[in-house]
C-alpha positions as CSV (number, residue, x, y, z in Angstrom):
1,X,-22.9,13.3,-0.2
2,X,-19.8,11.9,-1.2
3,X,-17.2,13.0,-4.1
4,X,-16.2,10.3,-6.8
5,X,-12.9,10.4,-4.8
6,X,-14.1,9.6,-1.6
7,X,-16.1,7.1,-3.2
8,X,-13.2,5.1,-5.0
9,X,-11.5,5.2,-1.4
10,X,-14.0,3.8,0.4
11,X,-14.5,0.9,-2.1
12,X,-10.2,0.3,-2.6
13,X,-10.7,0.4,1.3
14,X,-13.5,-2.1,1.9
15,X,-11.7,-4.4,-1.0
16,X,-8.6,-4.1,0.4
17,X,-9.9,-5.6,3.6
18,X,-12.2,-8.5,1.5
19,X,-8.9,-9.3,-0.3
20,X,-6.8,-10.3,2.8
21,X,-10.3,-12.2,4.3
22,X,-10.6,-14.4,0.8
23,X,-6.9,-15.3,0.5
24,X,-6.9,-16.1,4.1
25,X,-9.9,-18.1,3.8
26,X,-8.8,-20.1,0.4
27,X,-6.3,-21.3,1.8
28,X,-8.5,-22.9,4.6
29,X,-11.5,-23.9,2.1
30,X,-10.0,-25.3,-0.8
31,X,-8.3,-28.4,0.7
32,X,-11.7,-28.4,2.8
33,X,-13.8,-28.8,-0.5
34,X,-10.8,-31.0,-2.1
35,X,-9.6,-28.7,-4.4
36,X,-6.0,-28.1,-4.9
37,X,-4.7,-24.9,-3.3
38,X,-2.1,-23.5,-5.6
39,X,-1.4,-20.0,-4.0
40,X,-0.6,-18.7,-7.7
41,X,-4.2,-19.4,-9.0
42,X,-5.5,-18.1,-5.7
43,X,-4.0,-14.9,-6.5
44,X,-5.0,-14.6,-9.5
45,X,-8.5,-15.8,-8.6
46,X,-8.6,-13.0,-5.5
47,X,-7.3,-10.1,-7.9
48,X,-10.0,-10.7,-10.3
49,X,-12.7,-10.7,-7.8
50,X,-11.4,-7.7,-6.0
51,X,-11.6,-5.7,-9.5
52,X,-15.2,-6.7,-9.5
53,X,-15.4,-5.9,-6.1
54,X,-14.1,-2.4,-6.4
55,X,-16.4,-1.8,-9.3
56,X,-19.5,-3.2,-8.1
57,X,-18.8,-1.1,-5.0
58,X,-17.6,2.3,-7.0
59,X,-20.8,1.8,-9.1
60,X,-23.3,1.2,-6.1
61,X,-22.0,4.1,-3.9
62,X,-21.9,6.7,-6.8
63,X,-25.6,5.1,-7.6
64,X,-27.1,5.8,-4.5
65,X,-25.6,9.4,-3.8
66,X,-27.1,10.6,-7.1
67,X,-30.5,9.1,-6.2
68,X,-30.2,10.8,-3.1
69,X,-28.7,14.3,-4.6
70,X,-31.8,13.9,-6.6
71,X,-34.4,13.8,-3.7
């Protein structure tokens, strides 16, 4: 089982690594799709999306260690 702590590393972690993959990628995608890439409002886009990330993440791990604590 994991603590809250090693929990919140692992997701900062696996975020971490999503955040350099999506501003990588947005810069290759946007002008694919047409849209303009202005590397301000892709920063701003990627930090929001990583806090969901990280929370989404936080939320699921502590989730499933309870319901396995439980068993």
């Amino acid at each position: 089982m994991q603590t809250k702590k090693q929990s919140f590393i692992e997701s900062l972690v696996n975020v971490s690594i999503g955040f350099c993959i999506t501003m990588v990628s947005l810069h290759i995608i946007f002008p694919v799709l047409g849209i303009e890439n202005n590397s301000g409002k892709n920063i701003i886009l990627t930090i929001y999306l990583t806090l969901l990330s990280i929370l989404r993440n936080y939320v699921l791990r502590r989730y499933f260690n309870r319901k396995q604590t439980r068993h």
